[in-house]
C-alpha positions in Angstrom: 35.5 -11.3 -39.6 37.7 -10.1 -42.4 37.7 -6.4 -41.6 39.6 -7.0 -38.2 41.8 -9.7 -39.9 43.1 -6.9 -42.2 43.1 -4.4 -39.0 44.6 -6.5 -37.0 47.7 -7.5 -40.2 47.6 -4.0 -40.6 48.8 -2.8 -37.7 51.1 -6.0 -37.3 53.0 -5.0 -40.4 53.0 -1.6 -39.4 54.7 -2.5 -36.0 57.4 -4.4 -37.6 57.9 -1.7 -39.7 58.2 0.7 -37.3 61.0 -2.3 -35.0 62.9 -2.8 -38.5 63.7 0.8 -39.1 64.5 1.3 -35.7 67.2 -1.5 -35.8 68.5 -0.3 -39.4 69.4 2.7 -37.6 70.7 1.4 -34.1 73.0 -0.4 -36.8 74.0 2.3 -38.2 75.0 4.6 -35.3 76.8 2.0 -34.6 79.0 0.8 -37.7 79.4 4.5 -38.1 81.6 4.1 -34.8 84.1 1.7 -36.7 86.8 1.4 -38.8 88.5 -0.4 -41.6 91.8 -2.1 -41.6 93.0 1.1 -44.0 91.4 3.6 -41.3 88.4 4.4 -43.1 85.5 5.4 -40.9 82.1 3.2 -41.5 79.0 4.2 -43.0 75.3 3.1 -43.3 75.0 0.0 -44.1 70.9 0.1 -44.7 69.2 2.8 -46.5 66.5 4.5 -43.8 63.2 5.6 -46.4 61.4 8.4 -45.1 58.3 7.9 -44.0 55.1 9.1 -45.7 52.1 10.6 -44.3 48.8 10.4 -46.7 45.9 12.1 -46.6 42.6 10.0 -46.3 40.5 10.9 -49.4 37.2 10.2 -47.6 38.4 13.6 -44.8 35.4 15.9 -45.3 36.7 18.7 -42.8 38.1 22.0 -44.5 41.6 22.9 -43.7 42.0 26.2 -42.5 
């Protein structure tokens, strides 16, 4: 039972992962759009990490 608890939290954490970034960035498109009262353009509001792909340790196939 616990193995596809932790699957299934898994990939639930990863899928709002994956919604939150893409609404950190819809935001900032957007807000880059605007301006101030002073005319200055807008910027990112929310910092966008780049995602990171690991290898699995347990891989036993050579790369060619």
């Amino acid at each position: 039972m616990l193995p596809s608890r932790d699957e299934a939290l898994a990939n639930t954490q990863n899928a709002l992962g994956r919604v939150a970034m893409g609404i950190a960035g819809t935001f900032n498109q957007q807000h880059q759009l605007g301006q101030d009262l002073n005319g200055a353009l807008g910027g990112n509001l929310f910092a966008q990490p780049v995602p990171v792909v690991n290898a699995n340790t347990n891989n036993t196939v050579a790369v060619r």
